[in-house]
N, C-alpha and C positions, 0 to 999 in steps of 0.2 A: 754649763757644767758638762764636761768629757765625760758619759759614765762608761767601764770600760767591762760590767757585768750587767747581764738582766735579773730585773728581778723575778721570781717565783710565779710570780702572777705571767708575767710576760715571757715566761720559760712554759708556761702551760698554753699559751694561746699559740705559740709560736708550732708546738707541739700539736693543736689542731688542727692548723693552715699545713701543716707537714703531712699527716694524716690522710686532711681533706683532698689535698691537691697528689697522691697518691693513688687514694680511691679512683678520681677523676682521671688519670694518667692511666691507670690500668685497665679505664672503661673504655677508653677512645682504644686504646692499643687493641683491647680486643675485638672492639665494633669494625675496626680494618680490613679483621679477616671475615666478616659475615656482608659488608657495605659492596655494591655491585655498583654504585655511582661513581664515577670517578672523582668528581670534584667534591662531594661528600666525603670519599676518600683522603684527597690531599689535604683536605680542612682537619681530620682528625688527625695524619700522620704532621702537621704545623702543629696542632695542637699536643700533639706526645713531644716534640720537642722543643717549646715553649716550659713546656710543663718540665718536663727534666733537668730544665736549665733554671725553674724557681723551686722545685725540690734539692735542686745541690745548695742555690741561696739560701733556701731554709737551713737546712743541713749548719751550712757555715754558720750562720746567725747561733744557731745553738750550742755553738763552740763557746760562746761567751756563758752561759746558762750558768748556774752556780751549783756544785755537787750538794744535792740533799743527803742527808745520810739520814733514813728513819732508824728511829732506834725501839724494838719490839719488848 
């Protein structure tokens, strides 16, 4: 079965891991400028750009997401 929307449940989780990997992204980014190791260093600048490139996947993946409209 091709399904070509997520559903609600998997538009939330996806919404997590987007979040989570975020958070994570903007720890390493910042721990760069305070890290005095060098290869401590290139581990976290791999790491920012590992992660940038599964935050644009997320991203994409939730193009599929389906529009909620609550109604108040």
């Amino acid at each position: 079965m091709n399904q070509k929307r997520l559903s609600p449940n998997e538009s939330l989780k996806l919404h997590e891991m987007l979040n989570f990997k975020t958070v994570c992204m903007t720890s390493s980014k910042l721990m760069e400028g305070v890290v005095f190791d060098q290869e401590l260093k290139t581990l976290l600048e791999r790491d920012v750009q590992q992660s940038v490139l599964a935050v644009n996947d997320l991203q994409n993946m939730l193009k599929k997401a389906p529009d909620i409209k609550l109604e108040v």
